[in-house]
C-alpha positions as CSV (number, residue, x, y, z in Angstrom):
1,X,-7.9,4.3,-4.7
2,X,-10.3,2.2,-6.1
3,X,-9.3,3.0,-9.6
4,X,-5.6,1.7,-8.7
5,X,-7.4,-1.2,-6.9
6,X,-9.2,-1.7,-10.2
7,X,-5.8,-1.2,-12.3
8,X,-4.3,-4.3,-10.6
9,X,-7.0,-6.7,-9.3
10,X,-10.0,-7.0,-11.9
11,X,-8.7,-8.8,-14.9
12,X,-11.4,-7.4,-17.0
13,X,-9.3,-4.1,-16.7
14,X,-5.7,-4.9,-16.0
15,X,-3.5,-6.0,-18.9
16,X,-4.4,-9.3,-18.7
17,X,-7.8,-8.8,-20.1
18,X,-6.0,-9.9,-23.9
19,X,-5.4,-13.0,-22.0
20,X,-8.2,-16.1,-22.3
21,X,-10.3,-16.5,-19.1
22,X,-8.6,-19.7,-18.7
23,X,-4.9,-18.3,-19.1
24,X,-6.4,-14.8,-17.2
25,X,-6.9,-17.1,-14.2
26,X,-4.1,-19.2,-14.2
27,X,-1.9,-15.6,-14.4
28,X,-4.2,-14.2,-11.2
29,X,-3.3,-17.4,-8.9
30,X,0.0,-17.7,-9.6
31,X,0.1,-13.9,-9.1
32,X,-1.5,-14.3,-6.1
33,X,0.8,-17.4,-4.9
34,X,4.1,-15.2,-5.7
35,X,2.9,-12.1,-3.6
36,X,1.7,-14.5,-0.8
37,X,5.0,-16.0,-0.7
38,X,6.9,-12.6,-0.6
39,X,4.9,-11.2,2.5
40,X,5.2,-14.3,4.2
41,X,9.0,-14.7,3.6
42,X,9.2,-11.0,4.2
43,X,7.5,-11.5,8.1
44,X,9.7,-14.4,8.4
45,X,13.0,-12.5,7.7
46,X,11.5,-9.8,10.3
47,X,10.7,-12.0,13.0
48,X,14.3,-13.5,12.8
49,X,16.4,-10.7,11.4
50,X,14.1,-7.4,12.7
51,X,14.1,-5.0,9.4
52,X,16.6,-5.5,7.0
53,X,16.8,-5.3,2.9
54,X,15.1,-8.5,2.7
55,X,12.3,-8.1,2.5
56,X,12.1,-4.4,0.8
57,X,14.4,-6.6,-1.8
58,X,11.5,-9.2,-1.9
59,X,8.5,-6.5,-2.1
60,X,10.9,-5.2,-4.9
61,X,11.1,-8.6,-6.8
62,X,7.0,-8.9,-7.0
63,X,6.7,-5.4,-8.6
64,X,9.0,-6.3,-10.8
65,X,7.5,-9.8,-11.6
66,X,4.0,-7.8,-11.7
67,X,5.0,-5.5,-14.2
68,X,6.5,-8.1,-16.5
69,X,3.7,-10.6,-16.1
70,X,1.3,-7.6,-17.5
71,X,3.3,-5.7,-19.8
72,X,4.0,-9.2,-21.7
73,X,0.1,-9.9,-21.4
74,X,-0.5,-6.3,-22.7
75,X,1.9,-6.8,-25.6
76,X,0.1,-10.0,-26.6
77,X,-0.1,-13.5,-26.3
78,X,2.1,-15.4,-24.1
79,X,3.8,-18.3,-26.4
């Protein structure tokens, strides 16, 4: 678990370690907003919808996001 934990969270690891610490930052918050975001939105749409494909469709969106913020990090710069 903590190697997973490690995979995703410490920048120094994850593939945003090509990045600058400036950049590497930046990438983390916004990150950080976009999941935030999606869980709150995703409570929201349960509290007035009950379970529905919302919010799997959200949860879906920020893997999805996640993988192309780091795969474009790991490729490279971001221009």
């Amino acid at each position: 678990m903590i190697s997973v934990y490690r995979a995703i969270m410490d920048p120094s690891t994850n593939p945003l370690h090509t990045l600058p610490p400036v950049q590497r930052l930046q990438t983390m918050l916004y990150l950080a907003v976009m999941w935030t975001t999606i869980f709150c939105a995703a409570a929201g749409a349960w509290m007035w919808y009950g379970a529905i494909v919302v919010a799997h469709l959200l949860v879906a969106l920020g893997f999805v996001m996640t993988g192309v913020t780091f795969h474009r990090a790991s490729t490279g710069p971001i221009r």
